[in-house]
C-alpha positions in Angstrom: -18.2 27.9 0.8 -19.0 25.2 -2.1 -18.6 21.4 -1.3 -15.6 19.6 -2.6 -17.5 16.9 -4.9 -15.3 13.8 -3.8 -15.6 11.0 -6.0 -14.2 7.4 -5.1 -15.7 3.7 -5.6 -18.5 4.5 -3.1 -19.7 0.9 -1.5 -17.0 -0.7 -3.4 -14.6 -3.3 -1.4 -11.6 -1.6 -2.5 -8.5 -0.4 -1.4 -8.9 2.9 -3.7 -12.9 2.8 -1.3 -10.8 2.3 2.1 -8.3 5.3 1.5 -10.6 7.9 -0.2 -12.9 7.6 2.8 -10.4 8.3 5.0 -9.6 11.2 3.1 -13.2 12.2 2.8 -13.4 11.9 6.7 -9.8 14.3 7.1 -10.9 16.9 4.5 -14.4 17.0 6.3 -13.2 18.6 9.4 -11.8 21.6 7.3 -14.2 21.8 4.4 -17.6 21.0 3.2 -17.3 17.7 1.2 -19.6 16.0 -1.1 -19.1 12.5 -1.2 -20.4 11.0 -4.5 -19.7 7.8 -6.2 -17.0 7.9 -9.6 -20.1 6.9 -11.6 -21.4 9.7 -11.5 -19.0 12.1 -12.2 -19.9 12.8 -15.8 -23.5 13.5 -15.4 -22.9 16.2 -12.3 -19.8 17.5 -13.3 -21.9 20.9 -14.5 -22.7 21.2 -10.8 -19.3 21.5 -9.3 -18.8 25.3 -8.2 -15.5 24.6 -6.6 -13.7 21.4 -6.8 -14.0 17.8 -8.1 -12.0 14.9 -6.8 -11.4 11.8 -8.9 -10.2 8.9 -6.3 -8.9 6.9 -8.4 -8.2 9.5 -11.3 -8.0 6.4 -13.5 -11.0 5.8 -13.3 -12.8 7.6 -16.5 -10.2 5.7 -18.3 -10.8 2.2 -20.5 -7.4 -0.1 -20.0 -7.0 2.0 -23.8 -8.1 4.8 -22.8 -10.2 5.4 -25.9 -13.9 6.1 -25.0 -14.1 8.0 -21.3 -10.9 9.7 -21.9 -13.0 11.1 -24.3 -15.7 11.7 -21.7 -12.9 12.9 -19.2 -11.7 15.5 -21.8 -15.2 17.0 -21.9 -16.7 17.6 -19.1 -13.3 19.1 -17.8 -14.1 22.3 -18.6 -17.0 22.2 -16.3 -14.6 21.9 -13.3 -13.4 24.6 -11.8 -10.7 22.7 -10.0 -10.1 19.6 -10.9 -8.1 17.4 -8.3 -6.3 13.9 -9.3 -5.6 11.1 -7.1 -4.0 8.2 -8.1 -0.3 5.9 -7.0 2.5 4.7 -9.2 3.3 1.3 -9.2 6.3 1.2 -11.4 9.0 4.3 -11.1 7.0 5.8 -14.4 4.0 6.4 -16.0 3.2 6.2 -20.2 3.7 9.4 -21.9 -0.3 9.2 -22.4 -1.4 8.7 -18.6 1.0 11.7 -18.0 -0.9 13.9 -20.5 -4.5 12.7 -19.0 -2.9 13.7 -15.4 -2.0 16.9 -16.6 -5.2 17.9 -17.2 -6.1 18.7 -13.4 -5.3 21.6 -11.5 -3.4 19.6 -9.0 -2.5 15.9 -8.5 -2.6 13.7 -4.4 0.0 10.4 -4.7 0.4 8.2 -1.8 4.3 8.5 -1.3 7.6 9.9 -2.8 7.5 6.9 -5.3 4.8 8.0 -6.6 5.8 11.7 -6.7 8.7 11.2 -8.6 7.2 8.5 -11.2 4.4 11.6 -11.9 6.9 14.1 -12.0 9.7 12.6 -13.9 6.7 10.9 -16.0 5.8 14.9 -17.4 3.2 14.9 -15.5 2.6 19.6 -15.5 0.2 19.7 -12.6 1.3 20.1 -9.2 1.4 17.1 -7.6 1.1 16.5 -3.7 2.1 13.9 -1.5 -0.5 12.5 1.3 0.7 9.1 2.5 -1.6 6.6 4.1 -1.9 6.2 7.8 -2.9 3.9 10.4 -6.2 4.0 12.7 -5.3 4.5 16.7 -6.4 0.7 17.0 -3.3 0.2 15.3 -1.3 1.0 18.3 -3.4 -0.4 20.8 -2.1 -3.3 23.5 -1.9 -7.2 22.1 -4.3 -9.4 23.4 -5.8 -12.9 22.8 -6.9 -13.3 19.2 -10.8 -13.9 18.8 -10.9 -14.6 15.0 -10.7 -18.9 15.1 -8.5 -19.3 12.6 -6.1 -16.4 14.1 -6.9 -18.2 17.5 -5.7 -21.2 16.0 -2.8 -19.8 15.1 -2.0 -18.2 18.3 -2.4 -21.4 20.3 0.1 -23.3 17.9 2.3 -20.9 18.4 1.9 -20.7 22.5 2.5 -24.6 22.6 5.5 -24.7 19.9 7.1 -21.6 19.6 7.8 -21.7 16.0 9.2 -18.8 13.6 5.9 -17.4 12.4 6.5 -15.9 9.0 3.6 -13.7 7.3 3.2 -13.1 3.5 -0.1 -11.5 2.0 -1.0 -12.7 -1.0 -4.2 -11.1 -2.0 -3.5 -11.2 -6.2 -1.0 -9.9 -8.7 1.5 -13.0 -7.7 4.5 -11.5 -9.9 4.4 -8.2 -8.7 4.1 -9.3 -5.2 6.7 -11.5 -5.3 5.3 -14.9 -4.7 8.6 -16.7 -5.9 11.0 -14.9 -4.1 9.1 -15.8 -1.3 9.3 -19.6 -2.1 12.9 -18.8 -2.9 13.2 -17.4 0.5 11.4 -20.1 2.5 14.2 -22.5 0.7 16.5 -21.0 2.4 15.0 -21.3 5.6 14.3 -24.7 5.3 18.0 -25.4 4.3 18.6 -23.6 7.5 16.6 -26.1 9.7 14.6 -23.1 11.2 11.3 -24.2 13.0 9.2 -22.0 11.1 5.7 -21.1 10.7 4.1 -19.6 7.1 1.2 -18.2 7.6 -0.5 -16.7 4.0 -3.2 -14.3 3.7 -4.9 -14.8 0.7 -8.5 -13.5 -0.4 -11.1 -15.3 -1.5 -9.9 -15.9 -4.7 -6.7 -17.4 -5.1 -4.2 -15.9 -7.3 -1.9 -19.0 -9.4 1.0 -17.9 -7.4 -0.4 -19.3 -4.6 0.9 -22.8 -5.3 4.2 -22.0 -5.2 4.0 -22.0 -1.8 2.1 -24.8 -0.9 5.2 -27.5 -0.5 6.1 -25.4 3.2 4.3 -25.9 6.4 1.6 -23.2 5.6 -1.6 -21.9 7.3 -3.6 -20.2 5.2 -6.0 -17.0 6.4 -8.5 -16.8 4.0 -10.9 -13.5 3.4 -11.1 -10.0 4.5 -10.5 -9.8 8.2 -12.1 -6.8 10.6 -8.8 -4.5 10.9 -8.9 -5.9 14.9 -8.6 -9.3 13.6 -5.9 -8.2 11.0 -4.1 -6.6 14.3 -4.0 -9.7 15.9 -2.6 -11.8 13.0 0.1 -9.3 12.3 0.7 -9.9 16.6 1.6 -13.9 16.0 4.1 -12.9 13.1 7.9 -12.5 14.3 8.4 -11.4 10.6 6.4 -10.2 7.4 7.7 -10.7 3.8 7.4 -8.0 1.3 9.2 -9.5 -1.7 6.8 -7.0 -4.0 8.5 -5.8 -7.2 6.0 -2.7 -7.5 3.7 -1.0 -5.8 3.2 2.4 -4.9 2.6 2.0 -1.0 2.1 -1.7 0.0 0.1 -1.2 4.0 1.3 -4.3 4.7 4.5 -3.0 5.8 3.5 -0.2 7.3 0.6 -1.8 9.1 3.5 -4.6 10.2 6.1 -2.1 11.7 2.8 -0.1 13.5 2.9 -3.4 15.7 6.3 -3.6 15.8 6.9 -6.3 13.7 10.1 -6.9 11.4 9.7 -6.4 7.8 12.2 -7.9 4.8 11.7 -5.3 2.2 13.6 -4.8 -0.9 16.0 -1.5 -0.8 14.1 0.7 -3.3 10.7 1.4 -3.5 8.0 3.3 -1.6 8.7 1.2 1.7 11.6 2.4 2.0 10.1 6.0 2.8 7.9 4.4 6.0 11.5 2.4 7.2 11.9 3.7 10.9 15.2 5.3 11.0 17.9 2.4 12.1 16.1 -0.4 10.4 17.4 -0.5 7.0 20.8 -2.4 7.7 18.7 -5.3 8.9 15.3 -4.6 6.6 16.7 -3.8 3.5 17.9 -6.5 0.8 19.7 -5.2 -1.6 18.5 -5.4 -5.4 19.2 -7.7 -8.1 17.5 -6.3 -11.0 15.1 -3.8 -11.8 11.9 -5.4 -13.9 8.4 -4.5 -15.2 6.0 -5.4 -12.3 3.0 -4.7 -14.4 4.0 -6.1 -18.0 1.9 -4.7 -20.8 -0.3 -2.2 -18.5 -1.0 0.8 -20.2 -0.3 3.0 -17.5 2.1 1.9 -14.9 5.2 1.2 -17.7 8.0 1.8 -15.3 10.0 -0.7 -13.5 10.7 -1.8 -9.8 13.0 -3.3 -7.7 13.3 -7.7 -7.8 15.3 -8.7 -4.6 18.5 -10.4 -4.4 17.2 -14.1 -2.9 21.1 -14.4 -2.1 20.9 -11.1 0.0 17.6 -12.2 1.2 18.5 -15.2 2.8 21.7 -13.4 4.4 19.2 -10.5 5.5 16.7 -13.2 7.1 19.4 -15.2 8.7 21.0 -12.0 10.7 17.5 -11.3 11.8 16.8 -14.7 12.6 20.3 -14.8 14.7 19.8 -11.5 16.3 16.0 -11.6 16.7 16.1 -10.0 19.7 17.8 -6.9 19.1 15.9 -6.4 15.8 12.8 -7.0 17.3 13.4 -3.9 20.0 14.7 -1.9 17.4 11.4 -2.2 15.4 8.9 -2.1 19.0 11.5 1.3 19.3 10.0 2.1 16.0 6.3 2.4 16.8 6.4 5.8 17.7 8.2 7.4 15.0 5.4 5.6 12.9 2.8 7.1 15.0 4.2 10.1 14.8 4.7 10.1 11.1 2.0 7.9 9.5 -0.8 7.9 12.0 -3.9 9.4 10.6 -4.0 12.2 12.2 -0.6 12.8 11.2 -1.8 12.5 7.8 -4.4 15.1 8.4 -2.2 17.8 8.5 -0.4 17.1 5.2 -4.2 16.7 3.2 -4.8 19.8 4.6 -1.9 21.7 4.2 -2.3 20.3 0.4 -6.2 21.2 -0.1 -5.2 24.5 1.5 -2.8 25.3 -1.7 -5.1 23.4 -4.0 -7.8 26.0 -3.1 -6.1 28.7 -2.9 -6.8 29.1 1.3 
């Protein structure tokens, strides 16, 4: 059997890096895989004998598309199979990304978001849905944060017992909603909640960011080890996820893993990783649909902008009724596990590579 030539941002501290090489590790208890960094897909695409994986597919592509499309268009007749694997972060995708996509034998999205923003988009291959999944350290037992910032945080919140609300931050401040946020924490400060904001931000810090810098706010700066990341999600009693596009957004689904509430806008691909139950307390209703990614030459679609007025509503009934919504969401765990665990994840990539090839 030839390898599957897997290419992704090899050593890259990406998202796109994180996911392929949990697909890499999935697809290599089934097949031989080759994994080889998207640089240098050009120069070996002669060598492929069965099938080449582009993780992101975008990635032969200038923000124009006008020289490695070029480059993309050439050496595909070298492949024999040609795999795409990309996400949607708006319900479409330009007429010209759709083209490029059609040029593989078969396309891998990240939810049914993304399925139907290829499909509906003209995109002619078929296209595949493998969601991302959690680690089993995402379902182990609480403990005492070791991170000091975390640790901080923890011991704050074992001497006051405040509302600890958690937004991530990490860039893109419109898309991810960074003023509906602030519109949200309004709310909560006109209802005299003792909160907690705590902020996860990166090392660089998006403009949003300031909008939110008149609230009592910790901020969590850098990349954390996913154990750490664990035990911040642990202090939260709820996590914003105001975004207005995205095509999967882990945050959620890492936040309802550890059985933590999350305020989520009604449409979009967190909707799809909502444990059943949830929605009538998760969900706020829509105000608008708007471009999240304004002027990007691929993801030309729209999403969903929250109601603020059906957000505060939403927070306060969770806020009222924490303790039932919290037990709904720890009841929640297992379908999550069951559903968007890894290794539930390794039977749709495989059931997907398994038509792909023809096995």
């Amino acid at each position: 059997m030839y390898p599957i030539h897997y290419y992704y941002p090899k050593g890259k501290d990406l998202s796109f890096t994180y996911i392929a090489e949990r697909h890499i590790e999935l697809l290599a208890r089934h097949y031989a895989v080759n994994p080889l960094p998207l640089g240098a897909f050009p120069a070996s695409a002669n060598m492929i004998r069965q099938a080449a994986v582009l993780h992101p597919y975008s990635y032969p592509l200038t923000a124009l598309g006008e020289v490695k499309e070029a480059v993309l268009r050439r050496v595909r007749s070298n492949v024999p199979l040609l795999v795409g694997v990309d996400v949607a972060d708006s319900d479409a995708i330009s007429a010209w990304a759709a083209e490029l996509a059609s040029l593989t034998d078969a396309f891998i999205v990240n939810s049914r978001w993304s399925y139907d923003a290829y499909v509906k988009s003209g995109v002619k291959s078929p296209v595949y849905i493998v969601p991302h999944g959690l680690e089993a350290e995402w379902f182990r037992e609480p403990r005492r944060p070791i991170h000091p910032v975390v640790r901080a945080l923890y011991d704050i919140k074992q001497r006051r017992r405040p509302f600890t609300i958690l937004y991530f931050l990490w860039h893109s401040g419109w898309r991810k909603g960074a003023d509906l946020a602030a519109a949200l924490m309004d709310c909560i400060e006109k209802a005299k909640v003792d909160y907690m904001l705590a902020v996860k931000k990166m090392n660089v810090t998006d403009p949003a960011f300031k909008l939110l810098t008149k609230y009592k706010m910790f901020v969590v700066e850098g990349r954390l080890a996913r154990d750490w990341l664990i035990d911040l999600y642990d202090l939260a009693d709820l996590v914003l996820l105001p975004s207005r596009g995205g095509s999967f957004e882990m945050s959620g689904l890492e936040a309802l893993g550890r059985g933590v509430p999350v305020l989520m806008p009604n449409i979009g691909p967190w909707v799809e990783y909502t444990p059943p139950g949830l929605e009538r307390y998760l969900h706020v209703k829509t105000a608008r649909m708007v471009e999240p990614l304004p002027g990007n030459q691929i993801h030309v679609g729209k999403g969903a902008e929250w109601d603020p007025e059906d957000a505060c509503l939403r927070f306060v009934e969770i806020y009222t009724n924490y303790d039932e919504v919290k037990a709904r969401t720890v009841a929640g765990v297992e379908w999550i596990r069951r559903n968007y665990s890894w290794d539930a994840v390794e039977e749709k990539i495989k059931f997907a590579f398994g038509k792909i090839l023809g096995y």
